[in-house]
C-alpha positions in Angstrom: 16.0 -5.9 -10.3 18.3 -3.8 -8.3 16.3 -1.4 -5.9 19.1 1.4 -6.3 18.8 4.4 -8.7 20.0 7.2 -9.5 18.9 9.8 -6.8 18.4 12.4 -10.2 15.7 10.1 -11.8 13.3 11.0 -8.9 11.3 14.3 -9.4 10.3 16.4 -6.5 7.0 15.3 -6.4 5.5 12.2 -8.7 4.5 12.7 -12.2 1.9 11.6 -15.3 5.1 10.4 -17.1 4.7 6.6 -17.1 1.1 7.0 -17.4 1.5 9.2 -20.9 4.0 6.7 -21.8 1.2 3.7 -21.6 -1.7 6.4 -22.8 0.1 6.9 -25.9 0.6 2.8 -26.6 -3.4 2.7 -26.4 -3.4 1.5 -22.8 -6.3 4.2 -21.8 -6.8 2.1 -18.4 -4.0 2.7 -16.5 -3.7 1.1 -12.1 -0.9 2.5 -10.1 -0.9 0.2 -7.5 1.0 -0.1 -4.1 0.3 -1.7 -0.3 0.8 -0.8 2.9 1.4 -3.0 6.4 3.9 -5.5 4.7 6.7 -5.1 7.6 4.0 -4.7 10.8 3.6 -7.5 12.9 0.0 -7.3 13.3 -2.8 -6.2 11.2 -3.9 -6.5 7.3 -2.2 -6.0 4.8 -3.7 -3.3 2.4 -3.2 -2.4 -1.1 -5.2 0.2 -3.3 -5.8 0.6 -7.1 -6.1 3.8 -8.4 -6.7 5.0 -12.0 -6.4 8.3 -13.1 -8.3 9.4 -16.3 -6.7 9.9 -19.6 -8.8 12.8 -20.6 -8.0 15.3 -17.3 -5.0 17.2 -18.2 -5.5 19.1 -14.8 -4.7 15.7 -12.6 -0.7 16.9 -11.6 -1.8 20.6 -11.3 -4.7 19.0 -9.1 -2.8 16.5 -7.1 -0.2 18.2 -6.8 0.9 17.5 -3.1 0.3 13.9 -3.1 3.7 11.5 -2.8 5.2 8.6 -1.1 2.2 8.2 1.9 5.6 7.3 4.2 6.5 11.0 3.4 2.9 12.4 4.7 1.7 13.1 8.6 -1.8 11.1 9.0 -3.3 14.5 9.0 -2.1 14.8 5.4 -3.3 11.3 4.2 -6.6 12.1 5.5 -7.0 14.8 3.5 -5.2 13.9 0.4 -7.0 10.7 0.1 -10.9 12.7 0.1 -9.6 14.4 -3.2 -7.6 11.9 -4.8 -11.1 9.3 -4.4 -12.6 12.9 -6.2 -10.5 13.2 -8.9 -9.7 9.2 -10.0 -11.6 7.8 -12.5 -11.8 4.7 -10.8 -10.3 3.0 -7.5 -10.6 0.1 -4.8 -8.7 -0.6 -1.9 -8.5 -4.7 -1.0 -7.2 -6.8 1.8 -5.5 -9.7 2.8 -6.2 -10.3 6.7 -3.3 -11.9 9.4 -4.6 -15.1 9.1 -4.4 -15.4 5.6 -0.6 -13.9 5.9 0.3 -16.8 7.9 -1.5 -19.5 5.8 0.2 -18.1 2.6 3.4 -16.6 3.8 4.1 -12.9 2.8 5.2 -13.2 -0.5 1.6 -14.8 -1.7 -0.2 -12.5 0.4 1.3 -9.8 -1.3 0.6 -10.9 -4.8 -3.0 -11.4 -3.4 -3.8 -8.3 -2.0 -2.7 -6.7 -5.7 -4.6 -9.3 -7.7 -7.9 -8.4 -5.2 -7.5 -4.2 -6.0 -7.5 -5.0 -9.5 -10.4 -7.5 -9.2 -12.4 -4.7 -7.2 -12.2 -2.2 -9.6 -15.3 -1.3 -11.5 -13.4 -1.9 -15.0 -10.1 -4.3 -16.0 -7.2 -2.1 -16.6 -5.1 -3.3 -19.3 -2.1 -2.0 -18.1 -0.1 -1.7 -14.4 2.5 0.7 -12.7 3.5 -0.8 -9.8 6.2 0.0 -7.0 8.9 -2.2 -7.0 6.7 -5.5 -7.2 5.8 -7.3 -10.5 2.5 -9.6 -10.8 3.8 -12.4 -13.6 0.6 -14.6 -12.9 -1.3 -11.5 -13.6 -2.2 -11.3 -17.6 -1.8 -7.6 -17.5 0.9 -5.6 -19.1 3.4 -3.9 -16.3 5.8 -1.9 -15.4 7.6 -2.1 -12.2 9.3 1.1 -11.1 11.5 1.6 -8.2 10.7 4.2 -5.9 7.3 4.2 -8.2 5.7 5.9 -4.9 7.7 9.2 -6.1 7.8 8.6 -9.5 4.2 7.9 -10.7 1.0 9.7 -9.6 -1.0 6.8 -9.9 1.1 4.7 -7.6 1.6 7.6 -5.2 -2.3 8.0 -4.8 -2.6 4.5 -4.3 0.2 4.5 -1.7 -1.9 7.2 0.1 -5.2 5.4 0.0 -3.7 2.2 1.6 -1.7 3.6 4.1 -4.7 5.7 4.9 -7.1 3.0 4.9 -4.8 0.4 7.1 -4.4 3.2 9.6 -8.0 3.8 9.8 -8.7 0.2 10.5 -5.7 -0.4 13.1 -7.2 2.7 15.1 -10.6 1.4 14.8 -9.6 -2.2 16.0 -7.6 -0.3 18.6 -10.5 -0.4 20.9 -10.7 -4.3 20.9 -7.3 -4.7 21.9 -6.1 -1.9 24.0 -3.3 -3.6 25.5 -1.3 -3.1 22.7 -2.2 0.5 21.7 -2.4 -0.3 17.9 -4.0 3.4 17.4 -0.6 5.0 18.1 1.7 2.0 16.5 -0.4 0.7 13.7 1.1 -2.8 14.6 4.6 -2.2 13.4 6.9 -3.0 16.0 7.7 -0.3 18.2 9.4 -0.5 21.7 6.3 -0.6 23.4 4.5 -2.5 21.4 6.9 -5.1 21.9 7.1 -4.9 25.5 3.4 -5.2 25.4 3.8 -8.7 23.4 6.0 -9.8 26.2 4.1 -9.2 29.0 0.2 -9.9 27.3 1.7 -12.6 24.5 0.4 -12.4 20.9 -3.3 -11.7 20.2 -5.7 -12.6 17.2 -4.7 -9.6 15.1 -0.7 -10.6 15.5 0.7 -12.2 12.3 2.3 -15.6 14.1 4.7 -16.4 11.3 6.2 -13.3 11.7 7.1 -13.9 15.5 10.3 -15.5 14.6 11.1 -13.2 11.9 10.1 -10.0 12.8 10.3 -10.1 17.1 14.0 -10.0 17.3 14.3 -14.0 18.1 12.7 -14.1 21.2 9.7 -16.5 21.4 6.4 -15.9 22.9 3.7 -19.1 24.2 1.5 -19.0 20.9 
């Protein structure tokens, strides 16, 4: 699936449209889904599940605000994510740790960290808006939208519950390893952060298979 579209198709801020769609087919328990920390080169990864009721024709007059969480200062998030957990009908945010990535590779991790939101949620949805991913090995029906962070509410709230969540944990774990000043860079690779990997090396929270990837080709003692 091509990740282009048409600039025109995206709506200034995301809608209830692919979630009326799937309402209207019977599919009353509807999971945007998205993650957060998939291109960092050290923490969790992070996805949330969020499902927004049927029956609360107030939800985009409500939410109104929320979009793509990349799109939002932290400040934002913060708040946004207190009254989206107020207004879904249901939600759980699930994750797959550095050591798993590098057992599994990114692509599995990925599919995991999904398949664990929808797990954790207190009732099976029995239908999926997702951004850009699909979950085949999931027996759910889908729909995989590009750009789904500013297309579908449900997807955009979950974008800002994982984003929110990861960067509450990276500034909490901050304090453990204060070399590498993962409150400020979340563990994406920033200029200092990888100076800081050359001069300390990589510590447990660094995702080792990403080192040759992700670190520009230069090698580090692991």
């Amino acid at each position: 699936m091509s990740r282009k579209i048409d600039p025109a198709l995206i709506p200034p801020f995301p809608t209830l449209q692919y979630e009326m769609e799937a309402w209207r087919k019977g599919h009353l328990v509807v999971a945007g889904l998205d993650e957060a920390g998939r291109g960092a080169l050290a923490g969790p990864l992070c996805a949330a599940a969020v499902v927004l009721s049927a029956d609360r024709f107030d939800l985009e007059e409500e939410l109104f605000g929320v979009r793509d969480s990349k799109q939002m200062s932290y400040l934002g998030r913060e708040q946004w994510s207190r009254k989206i957990m107020e207004n879904a009908s249901d939600f759980a945010i699930a994750w797959v740790e550095a050591e798993e990535i590098d057992q599994l590779g990114m692509a599995r991790a990925g599919k995991l960290v999904f398949e664990r939101a929808i797990a954790d949620l207190k009732n099976r949805p029995n239908f999926l808006l997702l951004d850009y991913f699909k979950l085949p090995q999931v027996s759910i029906s889908q729909t995989c939208l590009v750009k789904g962070d500013q297309r579908s509410l449900s997807i955009a709230c979950a974008s800002v519950l994982a984003k929110h969540a990861r960067d509450q944990k990276m500034i909490a774990l901050a304090a453990d390893y204060p070399l590498y000043d993962f409150g400020r860079n979340k563990g994406y690779g920033t200029a200092e952060h990888l100076q800081a990997i050359d001069a300390y090396g990589l510590c447990p929270l660094h995702r080792r298979s990403f080192s040759e990837h992700l670190l520009q080709g230069r090698l580090f003692d692991l």
